[in-house]
C-alpha positions as CSV (number, residue, x, y, z in Angstrom):
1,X,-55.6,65.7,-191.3
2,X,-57.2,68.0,-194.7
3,X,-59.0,71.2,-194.2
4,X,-59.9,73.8,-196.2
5,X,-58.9,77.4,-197.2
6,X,-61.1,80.6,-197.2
7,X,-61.2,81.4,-200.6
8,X,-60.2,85.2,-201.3
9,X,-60.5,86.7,-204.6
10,X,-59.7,84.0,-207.4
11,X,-57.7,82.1,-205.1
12,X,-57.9,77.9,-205.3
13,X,-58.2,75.5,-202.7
14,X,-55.5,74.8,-200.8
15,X,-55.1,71.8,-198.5
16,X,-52.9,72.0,-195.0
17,X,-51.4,70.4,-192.4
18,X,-49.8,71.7,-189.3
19,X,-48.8,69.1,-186.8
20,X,-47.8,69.9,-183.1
21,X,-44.3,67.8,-182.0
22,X,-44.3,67.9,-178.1
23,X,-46.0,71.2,-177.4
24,X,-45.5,72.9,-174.6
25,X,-48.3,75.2,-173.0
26,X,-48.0,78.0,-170.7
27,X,-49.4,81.0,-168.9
28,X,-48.1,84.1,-168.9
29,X,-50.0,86.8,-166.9
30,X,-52.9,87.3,-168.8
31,X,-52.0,85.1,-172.0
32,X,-52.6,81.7,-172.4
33,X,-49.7,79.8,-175.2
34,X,-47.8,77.5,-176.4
35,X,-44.7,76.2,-177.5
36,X,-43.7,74.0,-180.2
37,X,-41.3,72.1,-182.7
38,X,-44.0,71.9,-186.1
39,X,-43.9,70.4,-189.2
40,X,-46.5,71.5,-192.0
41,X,-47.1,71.6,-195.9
42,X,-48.1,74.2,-197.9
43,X,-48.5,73.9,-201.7
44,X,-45.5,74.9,-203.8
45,X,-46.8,77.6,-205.6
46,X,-47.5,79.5,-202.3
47,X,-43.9,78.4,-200.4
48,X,-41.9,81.9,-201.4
49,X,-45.0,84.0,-200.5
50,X,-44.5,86.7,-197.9
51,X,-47.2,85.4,-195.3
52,X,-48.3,87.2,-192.1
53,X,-49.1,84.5,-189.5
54,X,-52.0,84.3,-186.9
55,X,-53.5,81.5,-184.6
56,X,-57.1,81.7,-185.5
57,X,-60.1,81.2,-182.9
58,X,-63.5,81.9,-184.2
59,X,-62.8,84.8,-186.3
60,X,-60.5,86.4,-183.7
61,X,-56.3,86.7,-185.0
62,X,-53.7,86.2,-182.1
63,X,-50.1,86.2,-182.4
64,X,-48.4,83.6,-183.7
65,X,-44.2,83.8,-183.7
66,X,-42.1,81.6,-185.9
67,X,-38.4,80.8,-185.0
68,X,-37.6,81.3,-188.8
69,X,-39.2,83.0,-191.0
70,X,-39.6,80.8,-194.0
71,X,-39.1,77.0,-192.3
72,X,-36.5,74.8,-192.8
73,X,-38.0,72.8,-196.2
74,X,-37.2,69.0,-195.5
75,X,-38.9,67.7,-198.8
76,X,-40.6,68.6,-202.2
77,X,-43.4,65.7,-203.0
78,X,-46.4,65.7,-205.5
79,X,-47.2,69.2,-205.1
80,X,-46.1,70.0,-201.9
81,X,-43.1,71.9,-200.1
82,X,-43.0,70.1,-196.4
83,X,-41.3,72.6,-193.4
84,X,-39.8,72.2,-190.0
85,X,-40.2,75.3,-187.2
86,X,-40.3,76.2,-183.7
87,X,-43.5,78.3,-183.3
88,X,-45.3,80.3,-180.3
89,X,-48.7,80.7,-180.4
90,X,-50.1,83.2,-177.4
91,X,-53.8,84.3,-177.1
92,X,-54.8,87.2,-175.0
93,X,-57.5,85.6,-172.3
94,X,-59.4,88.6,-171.9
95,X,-60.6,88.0,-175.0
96,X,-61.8,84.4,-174.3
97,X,-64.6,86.1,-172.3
98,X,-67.3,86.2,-174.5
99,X,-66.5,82.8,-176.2
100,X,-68.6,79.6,-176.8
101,X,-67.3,76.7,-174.3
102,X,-65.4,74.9,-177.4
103,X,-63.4,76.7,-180.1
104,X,-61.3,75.6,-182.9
105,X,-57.5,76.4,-183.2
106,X,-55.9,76.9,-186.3
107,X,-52.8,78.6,-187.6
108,X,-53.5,81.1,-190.3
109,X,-51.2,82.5,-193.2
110,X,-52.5,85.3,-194.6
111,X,-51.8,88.2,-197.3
112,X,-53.8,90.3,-198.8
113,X,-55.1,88.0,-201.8
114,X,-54.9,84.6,-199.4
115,X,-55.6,83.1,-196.2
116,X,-54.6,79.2,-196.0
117,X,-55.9,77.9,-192.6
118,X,-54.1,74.9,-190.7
119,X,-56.3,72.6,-189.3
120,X,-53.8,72.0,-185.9
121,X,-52.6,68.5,-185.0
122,X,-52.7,68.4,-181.0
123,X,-49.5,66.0,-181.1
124,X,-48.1,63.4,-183.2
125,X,-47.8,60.9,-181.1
126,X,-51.6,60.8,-180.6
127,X,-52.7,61.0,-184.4
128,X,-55.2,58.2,-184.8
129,X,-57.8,59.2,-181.9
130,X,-58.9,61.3,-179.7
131,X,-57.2,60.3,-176.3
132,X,-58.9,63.0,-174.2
133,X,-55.7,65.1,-173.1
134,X,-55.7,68.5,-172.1
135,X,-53.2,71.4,-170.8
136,X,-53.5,72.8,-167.5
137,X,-56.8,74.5,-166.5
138,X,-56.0,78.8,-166.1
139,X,-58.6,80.9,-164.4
140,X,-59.2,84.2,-166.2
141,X,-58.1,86.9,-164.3
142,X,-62.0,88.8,-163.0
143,X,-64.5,86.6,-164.4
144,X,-65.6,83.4,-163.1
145,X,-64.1,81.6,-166.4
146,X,-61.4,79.0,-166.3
147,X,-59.8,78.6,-170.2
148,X,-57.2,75.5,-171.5
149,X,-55.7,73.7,-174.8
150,X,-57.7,70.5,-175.0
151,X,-57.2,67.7,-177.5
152,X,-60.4,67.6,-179.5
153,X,-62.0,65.2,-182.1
154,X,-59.9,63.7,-184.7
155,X,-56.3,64.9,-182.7
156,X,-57.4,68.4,-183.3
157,X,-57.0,71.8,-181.0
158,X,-59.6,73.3,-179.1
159,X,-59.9,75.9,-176.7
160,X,-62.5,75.5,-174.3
161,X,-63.9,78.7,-172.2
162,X,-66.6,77.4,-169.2
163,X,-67.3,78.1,-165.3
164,X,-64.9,76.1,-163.3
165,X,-65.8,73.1,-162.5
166,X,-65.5,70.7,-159.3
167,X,-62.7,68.3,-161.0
168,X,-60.3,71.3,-161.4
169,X,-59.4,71.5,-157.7
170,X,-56.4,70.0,-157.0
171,X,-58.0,67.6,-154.1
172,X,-60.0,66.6,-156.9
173,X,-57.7,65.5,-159.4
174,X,-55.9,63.3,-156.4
175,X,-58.9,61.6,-155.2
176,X,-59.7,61.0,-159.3
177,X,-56.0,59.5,-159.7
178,X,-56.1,57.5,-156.6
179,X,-59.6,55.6,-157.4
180,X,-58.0,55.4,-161.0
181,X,-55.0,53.8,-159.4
182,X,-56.8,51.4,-157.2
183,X,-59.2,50.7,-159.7
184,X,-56.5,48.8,-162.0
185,X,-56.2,46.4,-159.1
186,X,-59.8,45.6,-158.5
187,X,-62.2,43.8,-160.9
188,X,-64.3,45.3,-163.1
189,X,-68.2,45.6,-161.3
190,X,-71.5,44.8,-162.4
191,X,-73.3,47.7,-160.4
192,X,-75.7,49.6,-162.6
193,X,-74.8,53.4,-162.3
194,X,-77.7,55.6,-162.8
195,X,-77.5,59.3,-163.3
196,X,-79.3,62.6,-165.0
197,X,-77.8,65.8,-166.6
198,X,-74.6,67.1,-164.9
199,X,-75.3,64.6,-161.9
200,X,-77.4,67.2,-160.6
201,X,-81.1,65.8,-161.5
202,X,-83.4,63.4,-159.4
203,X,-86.6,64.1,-161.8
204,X,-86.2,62.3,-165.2
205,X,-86.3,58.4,-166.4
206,X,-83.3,57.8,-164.9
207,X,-84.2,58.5,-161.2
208,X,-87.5,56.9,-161.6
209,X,-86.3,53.9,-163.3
210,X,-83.9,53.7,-160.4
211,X,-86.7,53.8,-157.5
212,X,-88.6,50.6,-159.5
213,X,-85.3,48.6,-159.8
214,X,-84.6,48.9,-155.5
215,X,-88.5,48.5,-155.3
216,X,-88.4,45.1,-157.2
217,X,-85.5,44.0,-155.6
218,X,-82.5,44.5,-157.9
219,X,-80.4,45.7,-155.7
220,X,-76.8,46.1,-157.6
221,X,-77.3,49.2,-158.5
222,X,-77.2,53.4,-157.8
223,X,-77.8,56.6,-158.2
224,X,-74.9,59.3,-158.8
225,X,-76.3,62.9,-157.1
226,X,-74.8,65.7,-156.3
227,X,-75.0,66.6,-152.7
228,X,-75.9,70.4,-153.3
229,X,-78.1,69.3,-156.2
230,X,-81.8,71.2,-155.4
231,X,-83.4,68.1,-155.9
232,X,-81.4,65.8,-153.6
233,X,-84.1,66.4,-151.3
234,X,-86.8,64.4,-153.5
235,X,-84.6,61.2,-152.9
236,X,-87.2,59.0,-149.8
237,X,-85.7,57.2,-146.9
238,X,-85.9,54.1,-148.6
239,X,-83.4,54.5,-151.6
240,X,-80.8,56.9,-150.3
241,X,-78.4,54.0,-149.1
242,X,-77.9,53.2,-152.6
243,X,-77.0,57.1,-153.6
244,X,-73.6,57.5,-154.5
245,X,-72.7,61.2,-153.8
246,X,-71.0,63.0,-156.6
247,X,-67.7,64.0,-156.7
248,X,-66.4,62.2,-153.4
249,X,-63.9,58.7,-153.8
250,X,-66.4,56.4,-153.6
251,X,-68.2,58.0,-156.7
252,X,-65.0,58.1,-158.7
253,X,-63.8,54.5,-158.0
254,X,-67.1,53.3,-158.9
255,X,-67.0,55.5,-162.3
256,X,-63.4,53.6,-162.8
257,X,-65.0,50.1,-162.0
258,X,-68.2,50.2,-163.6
259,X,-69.1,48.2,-166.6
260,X,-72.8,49.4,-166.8
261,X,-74.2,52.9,-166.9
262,X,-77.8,54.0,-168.1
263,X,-78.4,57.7,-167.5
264,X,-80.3,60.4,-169.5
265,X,-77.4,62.2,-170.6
266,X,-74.5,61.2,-172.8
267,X,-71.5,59.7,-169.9
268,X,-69.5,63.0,-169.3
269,X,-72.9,64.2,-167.5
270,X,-72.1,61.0,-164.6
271,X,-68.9,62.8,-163.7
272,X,-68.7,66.2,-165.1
273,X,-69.4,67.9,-168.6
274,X,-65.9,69.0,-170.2
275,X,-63.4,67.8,-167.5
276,X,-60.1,68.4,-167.8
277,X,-59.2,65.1,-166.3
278,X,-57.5,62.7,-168.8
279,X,-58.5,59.3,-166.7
280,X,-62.0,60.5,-166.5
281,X,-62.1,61.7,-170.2
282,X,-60.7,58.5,-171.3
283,X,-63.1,56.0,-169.3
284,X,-66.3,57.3,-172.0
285,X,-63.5,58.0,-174.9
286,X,-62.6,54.1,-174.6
287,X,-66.6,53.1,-175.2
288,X,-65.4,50.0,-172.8
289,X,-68.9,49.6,-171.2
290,X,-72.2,49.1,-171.8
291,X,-74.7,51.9,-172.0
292,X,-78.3,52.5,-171.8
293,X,-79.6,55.8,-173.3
294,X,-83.2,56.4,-171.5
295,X,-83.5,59.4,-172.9
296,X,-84.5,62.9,-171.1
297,X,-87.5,63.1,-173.6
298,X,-89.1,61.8,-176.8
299,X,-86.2,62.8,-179.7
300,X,-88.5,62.3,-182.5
301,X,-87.8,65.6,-182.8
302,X,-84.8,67.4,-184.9
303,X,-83.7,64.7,-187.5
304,X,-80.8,62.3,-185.9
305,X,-78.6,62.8,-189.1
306,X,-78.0,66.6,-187.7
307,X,-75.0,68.5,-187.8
308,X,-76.0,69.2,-183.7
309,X,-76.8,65.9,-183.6
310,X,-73.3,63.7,-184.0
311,X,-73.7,62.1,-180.3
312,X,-76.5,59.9,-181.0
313,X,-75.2,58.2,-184.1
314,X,-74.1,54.4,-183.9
315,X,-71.0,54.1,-182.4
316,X,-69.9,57.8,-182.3
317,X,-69.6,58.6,-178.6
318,X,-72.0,55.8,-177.3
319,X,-70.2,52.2,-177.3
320,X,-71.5,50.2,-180.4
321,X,-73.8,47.7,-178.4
322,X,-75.5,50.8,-176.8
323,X,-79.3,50.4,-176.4
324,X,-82.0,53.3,-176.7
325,X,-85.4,53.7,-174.9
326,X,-88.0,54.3,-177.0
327,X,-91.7,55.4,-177.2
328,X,-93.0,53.7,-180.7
329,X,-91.7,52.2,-183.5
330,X,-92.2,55.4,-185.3
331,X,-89.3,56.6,-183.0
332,X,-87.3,53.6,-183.5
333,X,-87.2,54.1,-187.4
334,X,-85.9,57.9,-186.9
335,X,-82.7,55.9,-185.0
336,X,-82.4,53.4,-187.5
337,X,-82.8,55.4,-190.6
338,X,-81.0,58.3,-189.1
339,X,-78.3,57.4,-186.8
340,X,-77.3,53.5,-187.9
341,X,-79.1,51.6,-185.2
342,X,-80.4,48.2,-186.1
343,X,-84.1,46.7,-184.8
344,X,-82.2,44.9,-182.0
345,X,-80.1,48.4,-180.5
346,X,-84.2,50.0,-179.4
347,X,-85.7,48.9,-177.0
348,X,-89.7,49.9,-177.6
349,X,-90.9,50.2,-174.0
350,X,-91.7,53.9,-173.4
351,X,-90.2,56.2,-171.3
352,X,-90.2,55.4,-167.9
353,X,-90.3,58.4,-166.1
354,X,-94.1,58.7,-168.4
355,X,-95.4,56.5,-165.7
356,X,-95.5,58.8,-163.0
357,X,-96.7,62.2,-164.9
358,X,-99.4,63.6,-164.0
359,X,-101.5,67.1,-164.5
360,X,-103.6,68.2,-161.4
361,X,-107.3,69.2,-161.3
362,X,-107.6,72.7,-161.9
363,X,-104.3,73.1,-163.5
364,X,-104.4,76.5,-165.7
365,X,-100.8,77.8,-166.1
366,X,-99.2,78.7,-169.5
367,X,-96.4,77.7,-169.7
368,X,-93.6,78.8,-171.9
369,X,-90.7,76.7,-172.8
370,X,-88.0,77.0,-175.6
371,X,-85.1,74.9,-177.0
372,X,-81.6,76.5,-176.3
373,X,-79.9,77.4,-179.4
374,X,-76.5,76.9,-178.4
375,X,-75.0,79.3,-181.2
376,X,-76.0,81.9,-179.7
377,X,-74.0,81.4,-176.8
378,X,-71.1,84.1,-176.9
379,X,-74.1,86.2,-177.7
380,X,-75.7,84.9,-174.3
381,X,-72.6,86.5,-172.7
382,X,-72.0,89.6,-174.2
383,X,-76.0,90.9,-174.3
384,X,-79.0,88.8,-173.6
385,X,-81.4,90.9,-175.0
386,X,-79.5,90.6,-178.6
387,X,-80.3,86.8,-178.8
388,X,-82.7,85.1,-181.3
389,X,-84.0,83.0,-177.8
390,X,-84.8,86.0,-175.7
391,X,-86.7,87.6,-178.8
392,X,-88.9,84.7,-179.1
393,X,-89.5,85.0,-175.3
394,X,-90.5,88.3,-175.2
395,X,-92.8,88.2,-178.5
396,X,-94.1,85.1,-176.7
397,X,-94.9,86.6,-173.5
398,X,-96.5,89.8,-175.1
399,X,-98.9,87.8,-177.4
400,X,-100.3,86.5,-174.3
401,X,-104.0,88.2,-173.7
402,X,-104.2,90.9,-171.0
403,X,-106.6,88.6,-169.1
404,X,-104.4,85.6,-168.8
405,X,-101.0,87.2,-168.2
406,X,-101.3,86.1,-164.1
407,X,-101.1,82.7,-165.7
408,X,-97.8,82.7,-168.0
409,X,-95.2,80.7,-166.1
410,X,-91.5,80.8,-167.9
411,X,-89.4,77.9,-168.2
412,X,-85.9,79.1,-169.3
413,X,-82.6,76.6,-170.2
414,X,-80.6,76.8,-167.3
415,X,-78.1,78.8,-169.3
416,X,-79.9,81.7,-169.7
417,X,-81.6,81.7,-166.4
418,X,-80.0,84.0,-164.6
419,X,-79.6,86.3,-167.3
420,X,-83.6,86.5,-167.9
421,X,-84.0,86.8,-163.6
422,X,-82.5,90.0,-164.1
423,X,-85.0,90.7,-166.7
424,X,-88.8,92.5,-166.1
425,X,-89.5,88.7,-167.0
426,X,-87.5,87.2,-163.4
427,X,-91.7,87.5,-162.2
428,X,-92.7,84.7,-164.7
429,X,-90.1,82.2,-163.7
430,X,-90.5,79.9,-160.4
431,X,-87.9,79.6,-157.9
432,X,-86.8,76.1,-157.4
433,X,-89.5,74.1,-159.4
434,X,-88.8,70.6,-161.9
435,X,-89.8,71.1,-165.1
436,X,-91.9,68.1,-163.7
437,X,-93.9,70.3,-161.1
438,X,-94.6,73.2,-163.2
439,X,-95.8,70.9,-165.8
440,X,-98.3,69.4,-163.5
441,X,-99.9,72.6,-163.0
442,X,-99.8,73.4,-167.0
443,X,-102.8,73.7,-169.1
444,X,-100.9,74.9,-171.8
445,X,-97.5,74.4,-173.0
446,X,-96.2,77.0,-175.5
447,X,-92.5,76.1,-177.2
448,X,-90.9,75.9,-180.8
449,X,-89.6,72.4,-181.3
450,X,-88.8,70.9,-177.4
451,X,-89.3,67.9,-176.7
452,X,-91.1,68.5,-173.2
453,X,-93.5,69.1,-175.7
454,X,-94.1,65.3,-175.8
455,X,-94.2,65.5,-172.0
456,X,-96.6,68.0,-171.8
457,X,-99.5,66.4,-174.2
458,X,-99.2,63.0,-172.3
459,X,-100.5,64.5,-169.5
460,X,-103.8,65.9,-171.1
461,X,-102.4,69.6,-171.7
462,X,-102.3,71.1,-175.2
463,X,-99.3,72.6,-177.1
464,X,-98.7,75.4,-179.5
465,X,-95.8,75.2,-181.2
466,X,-94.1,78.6,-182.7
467,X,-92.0,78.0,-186.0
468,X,-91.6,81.9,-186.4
469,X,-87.8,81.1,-186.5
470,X,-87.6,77.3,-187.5
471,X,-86.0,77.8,-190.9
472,X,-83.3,79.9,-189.0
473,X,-82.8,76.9,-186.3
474,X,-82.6,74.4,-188.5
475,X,-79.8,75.4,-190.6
476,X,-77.6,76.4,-187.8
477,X,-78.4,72.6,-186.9
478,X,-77.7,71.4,-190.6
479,X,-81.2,68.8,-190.2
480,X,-84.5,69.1,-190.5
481,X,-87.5,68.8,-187.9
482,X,-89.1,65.7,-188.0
483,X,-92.6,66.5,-187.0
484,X,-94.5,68.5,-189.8
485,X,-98.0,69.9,-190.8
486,X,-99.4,65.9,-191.0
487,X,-97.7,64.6,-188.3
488,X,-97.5,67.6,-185.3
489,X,-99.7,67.3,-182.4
490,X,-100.8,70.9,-181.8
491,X,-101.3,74.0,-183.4
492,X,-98.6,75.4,-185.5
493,X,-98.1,79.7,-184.8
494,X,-95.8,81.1,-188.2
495,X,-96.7,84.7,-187.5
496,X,-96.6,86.3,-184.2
497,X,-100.0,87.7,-184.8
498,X,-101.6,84.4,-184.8
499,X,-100.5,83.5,-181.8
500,X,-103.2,85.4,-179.2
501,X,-106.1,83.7,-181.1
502,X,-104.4,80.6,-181.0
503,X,-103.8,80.8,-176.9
504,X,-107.4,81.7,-176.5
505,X,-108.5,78.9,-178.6
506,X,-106.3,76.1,-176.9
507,X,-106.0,77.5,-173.4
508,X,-108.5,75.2,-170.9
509,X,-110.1,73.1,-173.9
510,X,-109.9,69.2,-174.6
511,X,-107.0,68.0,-176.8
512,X,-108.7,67.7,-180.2
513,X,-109.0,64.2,-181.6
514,X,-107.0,64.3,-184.3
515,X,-104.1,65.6,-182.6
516,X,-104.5,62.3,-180.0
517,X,-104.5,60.3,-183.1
518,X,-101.3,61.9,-184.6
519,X,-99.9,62.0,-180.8
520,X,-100.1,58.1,-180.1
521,X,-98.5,57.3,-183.6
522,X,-94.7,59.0,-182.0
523,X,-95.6,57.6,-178.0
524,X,-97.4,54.3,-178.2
525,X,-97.7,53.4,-174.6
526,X,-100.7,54.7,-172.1
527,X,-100.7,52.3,-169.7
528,X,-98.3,53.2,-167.0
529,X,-95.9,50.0,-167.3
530,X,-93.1,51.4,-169.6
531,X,-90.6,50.7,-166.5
532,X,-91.8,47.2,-166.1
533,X,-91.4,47.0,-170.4
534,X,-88.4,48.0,-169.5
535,X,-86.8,46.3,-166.6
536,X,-87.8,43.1,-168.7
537,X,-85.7,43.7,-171.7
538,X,-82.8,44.8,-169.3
539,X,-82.7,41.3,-167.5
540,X,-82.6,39.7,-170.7
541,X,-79.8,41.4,-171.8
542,X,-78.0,40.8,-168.1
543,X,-77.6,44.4,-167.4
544,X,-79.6,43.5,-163.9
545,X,-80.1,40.8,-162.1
546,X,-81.9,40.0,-158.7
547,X,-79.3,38.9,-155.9
């Protein structure tokens, strides 16, 4: 495993390794560590150099102790002195606060004319692939923050920073090892499992799709909620006896069991995002399943072939044979020409859940809803008000006229919701409302490249798009936006100036003709039968069946 260095001064490139051998990790009081015999290269012409050394996270430098202080050199080869150590590397959690949920680990050697960076192996003996393990989960002593080691992509180090989550109780991780255990002595099931993001949604194509399949008597399959989930109240009398209640045995052993999942979501959302569970972990790292992606809205959107974007390409983190939901053939290109999907991996039916949207008469809310840029979320932490997505907001919001401000509703990514309630915004945003029901009551949708967008226009309302910050989005996403000046389906606000006329000349008017045109090009389907397109294509393939 290759990485690069920071070049300083004149300095060449100069290629690393540092590979754990049976590391060891540990909390002591307030520091998270660990504990290892290392092997790692470093170029000849830099072995005799008098390095300081640092584990690296983000920019942050933490200790890092060597048992000797130059290696024991096992071998000279093409270049390349190869040494032997005992390191400790211990990071100060209080620190960890303000960090993104994922972070790199390296090891850094540094000087003042030099600093070679180690790309970290997480341990030998799991070199080829990533195998999902992860160190014990530490709570960080006065914030609602749990921090761990965690075995990331390619064998690599990460440590991950997030809220606790449900799996990290210790009755959880029994009743997860228990329905693993069982599992391996029961055959594998045909049940379709169903879910939406984080297990927590009841609103989207998955939960619709769901209702039509009990309705027209496939009965094999359910639905994975959460039992404190705001919306397991929208679940009717007739479908709740095929609800499988997240995080409780019978959800776990059917996780274990199932051979067939189609949620909204990648699979980590059916049990929970960034476990620390290694049997859970390794059940969607194995891709030994079969997985329909119904999308949680149109993604013809920011390109495929993104840096942001890895998930959705061909046999990344989906299982090869995975199959998409799509509105168009427009759509189905982008996944083909962008993310390695053949003409036989789409399935062109629509979204479902489009079969049920609707905007009331009268509706005249505007409604403001914006992508979350998740580099700005260490930012998000430390100050709100500092972030490129609160800016927009606010700017937004104030370009609104006088007369009309009783009609801006707020739509916030659940990450920053709390943060803007505590805001003189917390008046604009509705207490315990889909993104479903407030769009039903929208006249106009204002956003800068979401794809509720999408949503939004197929019920009747208009859209403004604001691209006052696209150039800056798009390189943190390395891509490019695939809707443009020929092909975009509203009006287009560059300047924040523009954007008052432009409300006052979209708010309560008919969606202009040419935008329709340009509209039914992406989402082909009008007709309210994109579940039935559906269901069709998914007994064909045997993923249901009538009993």
């Amino acid at each position: 495993m290759v990485d690069e260095i920071k070049k300083i001064g004149s300095v060449k490139d100069v290629k690393n390794i540092f590979i754990q051998l049976f590391p060891i990790f540990f909390r002591r009081k307030d520091f998270l560590g660990v504990l290892s015999l290392c092997a790692y290269r470093i170029e000849e012409d830099y072995q005799k150099k008098e390095f300081e050394k640092y584990v690296k996270l983000n920019d942050d430098y933490f200790e890092a102790k060597f048992l000797l202080k130059r290696g024991l050199k096992v071998l000279n080869f093409r270049g390349y002195s190869y040494f032997i150590n005992i390191y400790r590397g211990k990071i100060d959690m209080k620190r960890l606060v303000n960090y993104n949920p994922q972070n790199l680990y390296t090891i850094v050697f540094k000087d003042n004319e030099v600093e070679l960076q180690f790309p970290v192996i997480y341990n030998l003996l799991y070199y080829t692939k990533n195998l999902g393990i992860n160190a014990k989960v530490q709570h960080i002593n006065g914030h609602d923050l749990v921090c761990y080691f965690r075995q990331a992509n390619m064998n690599s180090v990460s440590v991950v920073v997030r809220k606790p989550n449900v799996t990290d109780a210790a009755s959880k991780q029994r009743l997860i090892f228990w329905a693993k255990f069982l599992s391996l002595f029961l055959p594998s099931s045909n049940k379709v499992l169903l879910y939406e993001k984080e297990s927590k949604k009841y609103e989207e194509s998955a939960a619709y799709l769901f209702e039509q399949l009990i309705d027209r008597g496939y009965k094999d399959c359910s639905f994975v909620l959460s039992r404190n989930s705001l919306q397991a109240d929208l679940v009717k009398s007739e479908y709740q006896s095929n609800i499988i209640w997240a995080h409780t045995f019978k959800h776990y052993l059917n996780y274990f069991r199932c051979k067939n999942f189609m949620g909204t979501e990648s699979l980590p959302h059916i049990v929970e995002l960034r476990t620390a569970n290694g049997y859970v972990a390794r059940k969607f790292l194995s891709k030994k399943y079969r997985f329909v992606f119904l999308q949680h809205g149109v993604m013809y959107m920011v390109s495929l072939d993104s840096e942001g974007r890895s998930f959705f390409i061909k046999g990344v983190q989906m299982p090869i044979d995975a199959k998409i939901v799509v509105s168009s053939q427009v759509e189905a290109n982008h996944f083909i020409d962008y993310a390695g999907f053949s003409q036989d991996d789409l399935y062109i039916t629509g979204l479902p859940f489009y079969d049920r949207t609707i905007k009331r008469p009268g509706a005249d809310k505007i409604t403001i809803m914006l992508t979350w840029r998740p580099w700005e979320y260490s930012t998000l932490a430390a100050d709100y008000e500092d972030t490129g997505y609160y800016r927009i907001i606010r700017n937004i919001v104030s370009s609104v006229p006088a007369e009309l401000q009783d009609k801006v509703c707020l739509l916030p990514h659940p990450l920053v919701a709390d943060k803007l309630k505590a805001t003189n915004l917390k008046g604009l945003i509705p207490d315990n409302l889909t993104y479903d029901q407030v769009l039903e009551d929208t006249a106009l949708l204002v956003t800068d490249y979401s794809s509720i967008a999408y949503s939004a226009f197929y019920r009747g309302s208009n859209v403004i798009f604001c691209f006052q910050e696209l150039d800056v989005c798009m390189e943190h996403y390395g891509g490019h936006l695939m809707l443009n000046e020929h092909n975009i389906f509203g009006d287009i606000s560059y300047e924040y100036r523009d954007l008052e006329a432009l409300i006052k000349k979209n708010y309560l008017k008919p969606q202009s003709d040419i935008y329709l045109s340009r509209y039914r090009e992406i989402v082909e389907f009008h007709d309210g039968k994109n579940a039935e397109r559906l269901i069709e294509r998914l007994e064909e393939d045997g993923f249901v069946a009538k009993n």
